[in-house]
C-alpha positions in Angstrom: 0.0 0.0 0.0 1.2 3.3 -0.8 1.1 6.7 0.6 -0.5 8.3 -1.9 -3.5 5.9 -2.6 -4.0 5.5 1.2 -4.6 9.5 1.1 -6.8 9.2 -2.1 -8.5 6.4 -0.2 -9.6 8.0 2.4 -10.5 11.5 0.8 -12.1 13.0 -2.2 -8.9 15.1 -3.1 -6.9 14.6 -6.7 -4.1 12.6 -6.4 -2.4 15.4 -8.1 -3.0 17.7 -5.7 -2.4 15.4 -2.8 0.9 14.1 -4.3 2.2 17.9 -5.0 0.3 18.8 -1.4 2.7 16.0 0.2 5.9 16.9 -1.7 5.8 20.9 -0.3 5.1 19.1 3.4 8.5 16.8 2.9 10.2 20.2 2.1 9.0 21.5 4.9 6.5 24.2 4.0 3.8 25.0 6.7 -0.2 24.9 5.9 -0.9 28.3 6.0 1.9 29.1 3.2 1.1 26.1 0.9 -2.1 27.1 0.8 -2.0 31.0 0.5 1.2 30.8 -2.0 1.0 28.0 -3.9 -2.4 27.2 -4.7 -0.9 26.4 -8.3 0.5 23.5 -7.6 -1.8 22.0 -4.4 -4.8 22.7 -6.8 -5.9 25.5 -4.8 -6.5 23.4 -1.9 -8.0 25.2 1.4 -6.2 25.0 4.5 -8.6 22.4 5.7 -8.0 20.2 3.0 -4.1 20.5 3.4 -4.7 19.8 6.9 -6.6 16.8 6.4 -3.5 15.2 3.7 -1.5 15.9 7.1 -3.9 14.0 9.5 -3.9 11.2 6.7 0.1 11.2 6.0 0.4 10.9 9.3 -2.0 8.3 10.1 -0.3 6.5 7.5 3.0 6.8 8.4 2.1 5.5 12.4 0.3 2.7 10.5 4.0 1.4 8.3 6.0 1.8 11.5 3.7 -0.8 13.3 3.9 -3.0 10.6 7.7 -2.8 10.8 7.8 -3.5 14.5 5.3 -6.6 14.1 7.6 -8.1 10.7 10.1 -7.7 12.9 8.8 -9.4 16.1 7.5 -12.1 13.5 11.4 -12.6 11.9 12.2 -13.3 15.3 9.7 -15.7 16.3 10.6 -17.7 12.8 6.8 -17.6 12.0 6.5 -15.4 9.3 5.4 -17.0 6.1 4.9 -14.5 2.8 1.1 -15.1 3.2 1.5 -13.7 6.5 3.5 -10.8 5.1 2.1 -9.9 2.5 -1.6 -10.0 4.3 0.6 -7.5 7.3 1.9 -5.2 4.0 -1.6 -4.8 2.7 -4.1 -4.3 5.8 -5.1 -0.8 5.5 -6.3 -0.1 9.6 -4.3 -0.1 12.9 -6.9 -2.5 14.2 -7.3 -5.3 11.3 -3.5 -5.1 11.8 -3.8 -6.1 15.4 -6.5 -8.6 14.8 -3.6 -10.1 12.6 -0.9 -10.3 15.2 -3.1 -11.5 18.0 -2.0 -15.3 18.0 1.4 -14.2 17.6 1.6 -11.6 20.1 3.9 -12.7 23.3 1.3 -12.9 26.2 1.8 -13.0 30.1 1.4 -16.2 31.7 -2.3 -17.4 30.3 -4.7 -20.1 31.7 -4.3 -21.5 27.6 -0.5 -21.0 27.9 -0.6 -23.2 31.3 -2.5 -26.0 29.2 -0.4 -26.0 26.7 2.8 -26.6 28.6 0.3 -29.5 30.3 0.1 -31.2 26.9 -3.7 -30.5 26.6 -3.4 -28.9 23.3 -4.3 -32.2 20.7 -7.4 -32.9 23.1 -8.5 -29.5 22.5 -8.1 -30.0 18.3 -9.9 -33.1 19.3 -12.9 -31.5 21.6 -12.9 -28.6 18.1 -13.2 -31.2 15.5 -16.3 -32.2 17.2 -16.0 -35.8 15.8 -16.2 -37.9 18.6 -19.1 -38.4 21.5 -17.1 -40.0 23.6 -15.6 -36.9 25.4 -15.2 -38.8 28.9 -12.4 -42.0 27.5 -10.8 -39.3 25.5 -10.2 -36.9 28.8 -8.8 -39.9 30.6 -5.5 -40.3 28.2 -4.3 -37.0 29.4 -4.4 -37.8 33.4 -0.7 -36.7 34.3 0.4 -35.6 38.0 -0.3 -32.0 36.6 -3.5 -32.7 35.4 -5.4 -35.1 38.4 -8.5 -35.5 36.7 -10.8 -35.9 33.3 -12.4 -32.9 34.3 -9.0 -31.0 35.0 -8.3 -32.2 31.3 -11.5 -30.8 29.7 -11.2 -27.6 31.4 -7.8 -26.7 30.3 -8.6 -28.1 26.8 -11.6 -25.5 27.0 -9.1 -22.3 28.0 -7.1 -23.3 24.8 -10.6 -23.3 22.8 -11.2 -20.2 24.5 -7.7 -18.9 23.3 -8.2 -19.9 19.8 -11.8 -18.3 19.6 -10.3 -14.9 21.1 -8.3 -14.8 18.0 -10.4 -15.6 15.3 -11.0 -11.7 13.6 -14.4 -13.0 12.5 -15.5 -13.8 15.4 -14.3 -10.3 16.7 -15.6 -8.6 13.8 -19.6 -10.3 14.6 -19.1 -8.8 18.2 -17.7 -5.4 17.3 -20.6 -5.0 14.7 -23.2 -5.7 17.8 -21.2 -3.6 20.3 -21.0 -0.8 17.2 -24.7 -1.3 16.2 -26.3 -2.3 19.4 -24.8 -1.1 22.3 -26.1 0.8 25.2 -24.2 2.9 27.8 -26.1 2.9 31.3 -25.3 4.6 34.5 -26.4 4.5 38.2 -25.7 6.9 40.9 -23.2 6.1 43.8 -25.8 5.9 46.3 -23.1 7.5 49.1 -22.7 10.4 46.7 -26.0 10.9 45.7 -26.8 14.2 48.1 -22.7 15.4 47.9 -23.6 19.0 46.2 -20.7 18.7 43.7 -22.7 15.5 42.2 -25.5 17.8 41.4 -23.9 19.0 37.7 -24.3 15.4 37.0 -27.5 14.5 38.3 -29.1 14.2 34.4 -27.3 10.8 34.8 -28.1 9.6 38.0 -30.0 6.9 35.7 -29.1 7.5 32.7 -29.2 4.7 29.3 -28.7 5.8 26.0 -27.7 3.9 22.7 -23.4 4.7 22.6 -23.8 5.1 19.3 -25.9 7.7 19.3 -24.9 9.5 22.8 -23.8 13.2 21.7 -19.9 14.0 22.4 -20.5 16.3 26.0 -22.7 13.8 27.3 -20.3 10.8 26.8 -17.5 13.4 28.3 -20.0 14.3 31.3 -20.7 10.5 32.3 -16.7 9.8 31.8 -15.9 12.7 34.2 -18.6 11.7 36.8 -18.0 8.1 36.8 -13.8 9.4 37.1 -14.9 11.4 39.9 -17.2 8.7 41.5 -20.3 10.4 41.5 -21.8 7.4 39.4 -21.1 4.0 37.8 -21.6 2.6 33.8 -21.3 -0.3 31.9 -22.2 -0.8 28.4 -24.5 -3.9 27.4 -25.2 -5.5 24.1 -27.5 -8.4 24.2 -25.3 -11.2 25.4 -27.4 -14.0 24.0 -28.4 -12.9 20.9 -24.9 -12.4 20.2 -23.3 -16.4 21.7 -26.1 -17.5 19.1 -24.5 -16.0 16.2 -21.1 -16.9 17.8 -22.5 -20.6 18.1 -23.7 -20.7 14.8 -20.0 -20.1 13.4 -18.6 -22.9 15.6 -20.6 -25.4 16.8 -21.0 -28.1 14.1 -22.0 -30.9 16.0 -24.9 -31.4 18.6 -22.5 -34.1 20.6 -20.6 -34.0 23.9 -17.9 -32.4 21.9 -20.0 -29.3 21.3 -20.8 -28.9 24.6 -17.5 -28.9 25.2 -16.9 -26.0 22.7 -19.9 -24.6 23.9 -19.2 -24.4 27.5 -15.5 -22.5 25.6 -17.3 -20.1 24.0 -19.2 -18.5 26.3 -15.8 -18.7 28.7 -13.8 -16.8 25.9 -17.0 -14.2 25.4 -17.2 -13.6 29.2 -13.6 -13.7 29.6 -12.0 -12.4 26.7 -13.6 -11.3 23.8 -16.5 -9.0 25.9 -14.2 -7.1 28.0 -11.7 -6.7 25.4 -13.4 -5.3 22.8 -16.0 -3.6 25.0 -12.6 -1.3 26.1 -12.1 -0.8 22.9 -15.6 0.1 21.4 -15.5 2.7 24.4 -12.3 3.7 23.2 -13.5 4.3 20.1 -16.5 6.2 21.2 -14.1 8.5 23.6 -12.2 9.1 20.6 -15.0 10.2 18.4 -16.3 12.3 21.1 -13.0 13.7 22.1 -12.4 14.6 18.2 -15.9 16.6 18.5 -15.4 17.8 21.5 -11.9 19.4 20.0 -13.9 20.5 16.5 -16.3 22.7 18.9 -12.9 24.2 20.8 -11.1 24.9 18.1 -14.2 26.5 16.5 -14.8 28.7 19.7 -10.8 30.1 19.5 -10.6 30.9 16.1 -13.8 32.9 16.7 -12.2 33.9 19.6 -8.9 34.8 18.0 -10.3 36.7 15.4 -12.8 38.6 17.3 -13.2 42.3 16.6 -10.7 44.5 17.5 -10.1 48.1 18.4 -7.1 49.1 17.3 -4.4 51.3 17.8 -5.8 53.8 20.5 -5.0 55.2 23.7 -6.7 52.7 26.9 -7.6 53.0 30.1 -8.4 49.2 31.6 -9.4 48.2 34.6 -9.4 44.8 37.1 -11.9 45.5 39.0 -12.2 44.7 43.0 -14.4 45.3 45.6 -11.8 44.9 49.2 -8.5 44.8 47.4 -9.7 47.7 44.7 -9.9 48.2 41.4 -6.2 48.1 39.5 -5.9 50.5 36.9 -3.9 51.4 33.8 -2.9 53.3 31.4 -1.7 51.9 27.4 -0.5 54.3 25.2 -1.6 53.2 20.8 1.5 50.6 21.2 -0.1 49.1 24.4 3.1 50.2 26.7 2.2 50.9 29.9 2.5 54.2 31.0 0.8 54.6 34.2 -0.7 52.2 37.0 -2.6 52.6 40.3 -5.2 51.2 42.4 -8.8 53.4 42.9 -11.3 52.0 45.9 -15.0 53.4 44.6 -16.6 50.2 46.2 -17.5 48.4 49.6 -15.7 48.4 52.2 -13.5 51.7 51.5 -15.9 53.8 49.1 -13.9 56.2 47.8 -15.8 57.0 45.0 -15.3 61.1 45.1 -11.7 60.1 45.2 -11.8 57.5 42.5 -13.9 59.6 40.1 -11.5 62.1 40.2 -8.6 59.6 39.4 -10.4 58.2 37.0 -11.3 62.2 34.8 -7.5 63.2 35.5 -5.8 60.2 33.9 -8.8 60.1 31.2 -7.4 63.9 30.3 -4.2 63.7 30.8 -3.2 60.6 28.6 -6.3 61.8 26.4 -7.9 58.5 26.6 -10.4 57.0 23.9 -11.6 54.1 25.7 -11.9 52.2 28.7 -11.6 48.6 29.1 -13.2 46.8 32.2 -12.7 43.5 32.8 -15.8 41.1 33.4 -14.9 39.4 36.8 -15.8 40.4 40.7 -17.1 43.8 41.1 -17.5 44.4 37.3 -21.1 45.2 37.1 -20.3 48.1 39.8 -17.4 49.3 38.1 -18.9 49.9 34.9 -21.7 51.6 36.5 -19.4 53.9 38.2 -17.3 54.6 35.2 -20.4 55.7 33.4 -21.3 58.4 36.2 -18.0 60.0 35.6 -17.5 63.1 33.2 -15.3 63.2 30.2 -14.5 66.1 28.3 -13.7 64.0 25.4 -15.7 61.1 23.7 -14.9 58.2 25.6 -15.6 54.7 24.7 -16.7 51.9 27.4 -15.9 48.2 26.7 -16.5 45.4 29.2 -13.9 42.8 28.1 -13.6 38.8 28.7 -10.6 38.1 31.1 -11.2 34.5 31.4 -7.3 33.8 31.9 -6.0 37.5 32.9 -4.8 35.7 36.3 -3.0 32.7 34.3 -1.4 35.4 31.9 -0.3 37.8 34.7 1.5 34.8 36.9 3.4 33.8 33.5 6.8 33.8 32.9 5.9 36.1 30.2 4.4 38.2 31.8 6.7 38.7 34.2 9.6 39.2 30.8 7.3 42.0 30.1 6.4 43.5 33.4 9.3 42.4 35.9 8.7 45.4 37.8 5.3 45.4 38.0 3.1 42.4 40.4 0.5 40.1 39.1 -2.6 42.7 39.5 -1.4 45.5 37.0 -0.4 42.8 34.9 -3.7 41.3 34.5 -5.0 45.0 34.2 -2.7 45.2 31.3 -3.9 42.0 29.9 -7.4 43.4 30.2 -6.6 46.4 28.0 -4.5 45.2 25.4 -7.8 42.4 24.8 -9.9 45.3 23.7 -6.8 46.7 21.7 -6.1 43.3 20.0 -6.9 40.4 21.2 -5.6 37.7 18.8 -2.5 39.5 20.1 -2.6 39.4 24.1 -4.7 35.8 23.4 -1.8 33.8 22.0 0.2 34.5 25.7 -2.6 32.1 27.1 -2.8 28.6 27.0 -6.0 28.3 25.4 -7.4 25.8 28.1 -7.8 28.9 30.3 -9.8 31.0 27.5 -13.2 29.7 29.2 -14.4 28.4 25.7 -15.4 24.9 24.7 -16.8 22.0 26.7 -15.1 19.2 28.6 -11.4 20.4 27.1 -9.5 19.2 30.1 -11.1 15.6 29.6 -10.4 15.0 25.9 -6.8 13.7 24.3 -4.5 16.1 25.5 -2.1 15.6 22.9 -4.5 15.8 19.6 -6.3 19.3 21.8 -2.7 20.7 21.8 -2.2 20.3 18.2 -5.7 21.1 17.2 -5.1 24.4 19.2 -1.9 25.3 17.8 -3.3 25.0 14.2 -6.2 27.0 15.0 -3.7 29.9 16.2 -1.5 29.6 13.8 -4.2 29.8 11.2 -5.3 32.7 12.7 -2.2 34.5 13.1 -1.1 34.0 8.9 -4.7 35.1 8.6 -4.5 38.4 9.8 -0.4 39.0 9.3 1.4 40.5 12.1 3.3 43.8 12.4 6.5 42.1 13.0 8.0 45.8 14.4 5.5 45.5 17.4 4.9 41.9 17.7 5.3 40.0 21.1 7.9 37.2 20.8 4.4 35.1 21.3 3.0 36.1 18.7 6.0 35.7 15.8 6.2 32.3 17.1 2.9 31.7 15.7 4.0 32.9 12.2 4.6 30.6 9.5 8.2 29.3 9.3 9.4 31.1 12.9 8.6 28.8 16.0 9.9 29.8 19.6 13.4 30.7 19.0 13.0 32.5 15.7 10.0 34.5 17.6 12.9 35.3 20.6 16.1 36.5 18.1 13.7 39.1 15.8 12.4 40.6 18.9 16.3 40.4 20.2 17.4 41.9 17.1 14.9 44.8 16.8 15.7 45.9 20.5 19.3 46.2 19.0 19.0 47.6 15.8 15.7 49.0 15.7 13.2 48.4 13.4 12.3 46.5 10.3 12.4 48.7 7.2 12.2 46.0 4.4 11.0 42.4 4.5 14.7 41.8 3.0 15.9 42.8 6.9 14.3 39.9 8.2 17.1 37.3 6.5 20.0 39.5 8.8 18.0 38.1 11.9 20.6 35.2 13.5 19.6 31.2 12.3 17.0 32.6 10.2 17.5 31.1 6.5 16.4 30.8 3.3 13.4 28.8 4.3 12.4 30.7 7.3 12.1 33.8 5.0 10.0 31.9 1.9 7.7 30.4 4.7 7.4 33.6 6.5 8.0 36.6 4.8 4.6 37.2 3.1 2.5 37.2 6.8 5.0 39.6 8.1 4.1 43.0 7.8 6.2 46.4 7.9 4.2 49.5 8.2 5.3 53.0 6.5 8.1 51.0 5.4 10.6 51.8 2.4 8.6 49.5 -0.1 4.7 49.5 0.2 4.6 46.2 -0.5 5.6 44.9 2.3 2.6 46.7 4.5 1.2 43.2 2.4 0.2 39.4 1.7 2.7 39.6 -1.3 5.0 37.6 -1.1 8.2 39.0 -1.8 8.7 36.5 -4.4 5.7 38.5 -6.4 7.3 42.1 -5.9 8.9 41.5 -9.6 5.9 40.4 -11.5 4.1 43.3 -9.4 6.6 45.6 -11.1 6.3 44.4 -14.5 2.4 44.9 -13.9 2.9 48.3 -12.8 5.2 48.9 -15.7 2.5 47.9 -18.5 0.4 50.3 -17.0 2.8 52.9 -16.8 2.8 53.7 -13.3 5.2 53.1 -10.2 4.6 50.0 -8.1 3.4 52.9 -5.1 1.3 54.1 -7.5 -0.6 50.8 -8.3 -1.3 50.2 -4.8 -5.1 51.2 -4.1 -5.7 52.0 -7.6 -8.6 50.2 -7.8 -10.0 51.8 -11.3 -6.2 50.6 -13.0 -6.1 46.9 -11.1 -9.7 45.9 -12.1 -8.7 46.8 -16.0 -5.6 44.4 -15.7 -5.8 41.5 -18.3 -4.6 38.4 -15.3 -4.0 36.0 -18.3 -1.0 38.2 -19.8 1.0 36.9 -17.2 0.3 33.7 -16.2 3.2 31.8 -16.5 4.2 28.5 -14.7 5.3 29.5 -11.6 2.2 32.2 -11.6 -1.4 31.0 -12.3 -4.6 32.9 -11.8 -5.2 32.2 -8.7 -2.4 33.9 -7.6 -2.5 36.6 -9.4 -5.9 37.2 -8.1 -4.6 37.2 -4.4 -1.8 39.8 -5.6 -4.7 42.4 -7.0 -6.9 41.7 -4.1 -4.1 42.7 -1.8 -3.2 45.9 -3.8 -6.5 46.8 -3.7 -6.3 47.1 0.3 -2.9 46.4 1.3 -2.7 45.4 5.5 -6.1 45.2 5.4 -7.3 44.0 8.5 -9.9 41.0 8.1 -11.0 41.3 11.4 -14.4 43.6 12.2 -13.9 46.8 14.3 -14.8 46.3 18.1 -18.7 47.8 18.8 -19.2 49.1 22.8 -22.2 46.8 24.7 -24.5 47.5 27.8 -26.0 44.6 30.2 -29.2 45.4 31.3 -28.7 47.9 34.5 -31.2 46.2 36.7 -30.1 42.8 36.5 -27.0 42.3 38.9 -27.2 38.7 40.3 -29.2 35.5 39.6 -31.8 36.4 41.9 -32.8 39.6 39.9 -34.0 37.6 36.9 -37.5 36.3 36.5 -39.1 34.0 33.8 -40.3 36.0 30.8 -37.5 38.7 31.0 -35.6 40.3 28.0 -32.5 41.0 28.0 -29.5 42.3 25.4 -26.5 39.5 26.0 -23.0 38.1 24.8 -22.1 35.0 23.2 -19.4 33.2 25.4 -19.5 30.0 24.2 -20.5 27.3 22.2 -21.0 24.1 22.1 -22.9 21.2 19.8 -26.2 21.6 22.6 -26.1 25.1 22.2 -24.7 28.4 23.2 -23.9 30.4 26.8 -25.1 33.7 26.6 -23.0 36.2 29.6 -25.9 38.8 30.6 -24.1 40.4 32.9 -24.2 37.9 36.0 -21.3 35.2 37.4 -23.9 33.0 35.4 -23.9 32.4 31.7 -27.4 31.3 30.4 -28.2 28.5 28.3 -29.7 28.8 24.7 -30.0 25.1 23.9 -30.5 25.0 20.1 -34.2 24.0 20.0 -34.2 27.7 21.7 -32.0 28.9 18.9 -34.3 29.3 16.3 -38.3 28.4 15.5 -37.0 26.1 12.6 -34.8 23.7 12.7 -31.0 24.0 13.5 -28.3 21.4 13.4 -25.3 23.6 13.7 -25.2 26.1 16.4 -22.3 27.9 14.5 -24.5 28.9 11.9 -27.3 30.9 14.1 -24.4 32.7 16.5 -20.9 33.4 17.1 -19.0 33.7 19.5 -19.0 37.8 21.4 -21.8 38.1 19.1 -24.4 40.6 20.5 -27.9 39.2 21.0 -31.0 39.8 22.6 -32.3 36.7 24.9 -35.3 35.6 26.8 -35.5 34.0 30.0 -37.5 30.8 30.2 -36.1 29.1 33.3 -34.3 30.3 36.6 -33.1 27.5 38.8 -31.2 29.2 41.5 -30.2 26.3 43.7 -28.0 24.4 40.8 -27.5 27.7 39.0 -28.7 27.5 35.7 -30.6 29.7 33.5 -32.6 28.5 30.4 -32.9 31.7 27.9 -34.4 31.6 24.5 -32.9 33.6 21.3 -35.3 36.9 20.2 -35.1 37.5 16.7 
């Protein structure tokens, strides 16, 4: 089997495109470049569809090192035939391959391994073949001083039996198709935990049974984290003798004492070995599937996330707010440097509010402010009323701003690179204001895990979540293309072709010799080659830089054909850029040559139409609902303007401007159907909500999307 069909196989892609796609991955080239800047020769494949060669490659690639490891083992063992190898070189899945290797697989001490050293082996072909009734006489020969009895004799002849059945793939395949098909999960509460008020979240499946193959991803999650915690016990069932009937029927050819015997095996190797074996593994499988949606719904929320609207280069004043220890405040100039911190008490127990307010105007006028960021933890609610009572001369803005993850930014090492004279709280203040400013920027310092999106993150496959993540940011980084004169060392990591230490020598280089003026700068940056450049270059911006077009997504690669373009039209390469009359009149097809196809050259004219345009939507100031401070103020029927915080495959969390998010569940979403919550809302979109439930003992709120 070979790489390329195994792709083709499992996808609907060209195997043009995937073999090109796969030879730009062997020389190294990252997602986001192949498909931005050669969509030529990938067949202008997505970045999803690049993604999923990867997953595939990969896959493949675990799959031929097993085989390897299990050739080799076989070598060793002197059993392998070319039948057996060739079946091994061919077997397209990890678990037909282990089916495969099963009777060859060394195994720790085993009742069938005990019998077999005892000699009972031929009376077990003999009790198989089913040919004789006369089960008793046979027995007898095989009376040693291991094996005292007939009956000793018949039992260790059935664990052989037993053996042989476990490793029959057919029979494994009949009680995977049941277990796929058929099976139920079904839970019980632990009756000592049944009143312990951290059980409560999970009291949907106190008694709880559901078809596995049809259980939704956060509800499998939910019962996996309750029964881990040991709030309730599961087990899934198939029907046991539906299934030994079609297990019987396979094996038992003769209604004699022999096939009692074999019998009496089979349901010994079901019970024993094939039922919890391969029950482990359809749960497995299950987890898997769940975790993998569980991951889609993250990765969803952070791009969203990511990408959300920023305000831009202006002048902040944020806020953590307090109630006993204060409210920290600070001060960001357009570059998000701080340039002035300090603690105001407006609130319970101090209530310095004339004090405060006064705080508050000065540093509003003196560092001529354009909006204020408050952060959406303890004491927020208060704080933004009290910024609203205070005067500005000039037009001030007022944002309340997720900090889900302030506090894990503000203890981190780089935070504390950043800020090592400053303490934890104006830290997180900071964190606050540079969200509003850019948050795809001040997000990336996170680990996404403390964002506050997704559902049941911390119980999936650690390993695939990381990855998944990483993609996700890195996809949104190359998206938007970063400012590499004001980027964080975080945030160049991110870009295409840089990675850690790349990220940490730019930033060490433009504290040394100032900044960028040309893309062609970047190569003087120590370890960073040829490759680094071609991969990174084009997502790397320089602002009022000595070429324009490097305030681009052209790649330098393209500045030449840009300049022959500009040349044809008579005009200077600056004086192409926004001409949108003069690009729309260019004639693509002239220069199309094979290194340049259309679709290229239709990315280079959308660029010069807006060069550094940022895809991201402008941040818009919100308002909660003044009256509503705490759970207890809302009541069934209530409207109210909200936030999208999250969402999940059930539905969304809607933050009205309580500790508690409300529920939308997504019959709630819309009055017609809706099997994709993703397409009704998005995440920090606005929306207006109903209340249709309060239940103030386990804290949830039901609410209902207005139109």
């Amino acid at each position: 089997m070979q790489l390329l069909n195994y792709i083709t196989s499992h996808s609907n892609l060209s195997e043009k495109s995937v073999a090109n796609t796969v030879e730009l991955l062997n020389e190294d080239c990252t997602i986001p470049f192949i498909a931005r800047y050669r969509k030529e020769r990938t067949g202008n494949l997505d970045e999803v569809e690049i993604a999923e060669i990867v997953k595939y490659k990969e896959q493949f690639e675990t799959l031929e090192k097993r085989k390897k490891t299990i050739l080799k083992s076989l070598e060793e063992q002197n059993v392998l035939s070319e039948e057996l190898r060739t079946k091994i070189q061919n077997v397209e899945d990890s678990i037909s391959l282990e089916d495969i290797y099963l009777p060859y697989k060394k195994k720790r001490k085993t009742k069938a391994e005990t019998a077999r050293k005892n000699g009972l082996e031929p009376l077990a072909k003999i009790l198989m073949s089913q040919r004789t009734d006369n089960v008793t006489y046979v027995a007898s020969k095989y009376i040693t001083s291991e094996i005292i009895s007939k009956e000793k004799a018949l039992e260790g002849a059935r664990h052989i039996i037993a053996e042989w059945i476990n490793e029959r793939t057919d029979i494994r395949n009949l009680i995977r198709y049941q277990l796929e098909r058929f099976a139920s999960i079904t839970t019980k509460v632990v009756k000592t935990k049944k009143e312990d008020e951290k059980a409560l979240k999970f009291k949907d499946y106190f008694d709880w049974s559901e078809r596995l193959n049809r259980i939704p991803s956060h509800r499998l999650l939910a019962i996996l984290r309750a029964e881990k915690e040991g709030f309730i016990r599961f087990k899934i069932e198939i029907d046991n003798e539906r299934t030994l009937e079609k297990i019987d029927a396979k094996l038992i050819k003769n209604n004699n004492e022999c096939g009692a015997e074999v019998q009496l095996a089979i349901d010994d190797a079901f019970k024993r070995l094939l039922l919890p074996s391969l029950t482990t593994e359809t749960l497995n499988n299950a987890k898997e599937k769940a975790d993998e949606a569980a991951i889609n719904v993250f990765s969803k929320n952070l791009e969203q996330l990511l990408l959300g609207a920023p305000l831009g280069e202006k002048r902040v004043l944020a806020l953590d707010p307090g109630f006993r220890t204060g409210c920290k405040v600070v001060c960001l100039n357009e570059q998000g440097t701080l340039v002035h911190n300090e603690t105001i008490f407006p609130h319970a127990p101090q209530h310095k509010i004339s004090e405060a307010q006064y705080s508050i105007e000065h540093l509003v006028k003196k560092y001529n402010i354009e909006a204020i960021s408050i952060g959406n933890g303890t004491a927020s609610r208060e704080t933004e009323h009290f910024i609203k009572n205070c005067s500005f001369n000039n037009n001030v803005e007022i944002f309340v701003v997720n900090e889900a993850g302030a506090s894990i930014y503000s203890a981190s090492k780089i935070a504390r690179d950043e800020f090592p004279n400053h303490d934890v709280t104006v830290r997180g203040a900071v964190s606050i204001g540079r969200r509003l400013v850019d948050p795809l920027a001040e997000l990336v310092k996170i680990d996404p895990k403390s964002i506050g999106v997704g559902q049941y993150q911390h119980d999936v496959d650690q390993t695939k979540l990381k990855k998944s993540l990483e993609t996700v940011i890195q996809h949104c980084v190359n998206k938007v293309g970063i400012n590499i004169n004001t980027a964080s060392s975080s945030l160049l990591s991110y870009v295409s072709g840089i990675g850690p230490k790349l990220a940490e020598n730019i930033v060490t280089y433009r504290n040394q010799n100032g900044v960028f003026k040309t893309r062609n700068d970047i190569k003087k940056v120590t370890r960073l080659g040829g490759k680094a450049f071609e991969q990174s270059a084009g997502f790397l911006r320089i602002k009022k830089g000595i070429n324009p077009l490097d305030n681009s997504g052209v790649h330098p690669e393209s500045y030449k054909l840009v300049k022959t373009i500009a040349k044809d039209l008579r005009l200077q390469t600056e004086e192409l850029i926004g001409n949108t009359k003069e690009l729309k009149n260019i004639k693509l097809t002239n220069y199309v040559t094979p290194d340049f196809g259309l679709p290229t050259l239709k990315d280079i004219v959308k660029e010069l139409e807006k060069p550094g345009l940022d895809p991201r939507e402008k941040a818009k100031a919100f308002s909660f609902d003044d009256n509503v401070k705490t759970i207890t103020d809302l009541h069934v029927g209530m409207v109210l303007p909200g936030i999208v915080n999250n969402i999940t495959n059930f539905g969304c969390f809607v933050d009205i401007g309580i500790k508690e998010s409300g529920l939308i569940h997504i019959s709630n979403l819309s009055d017609t159907f809706v099997n994709d919550v993703n397409a009704i809302v998005s995440l920090q979109q606005q929306v207006v909500v109903k209340v249709l439930e309060v239940d103030i003992t386990r804290k949830r709120i039901q609410l209902k999307k207005e139109k």
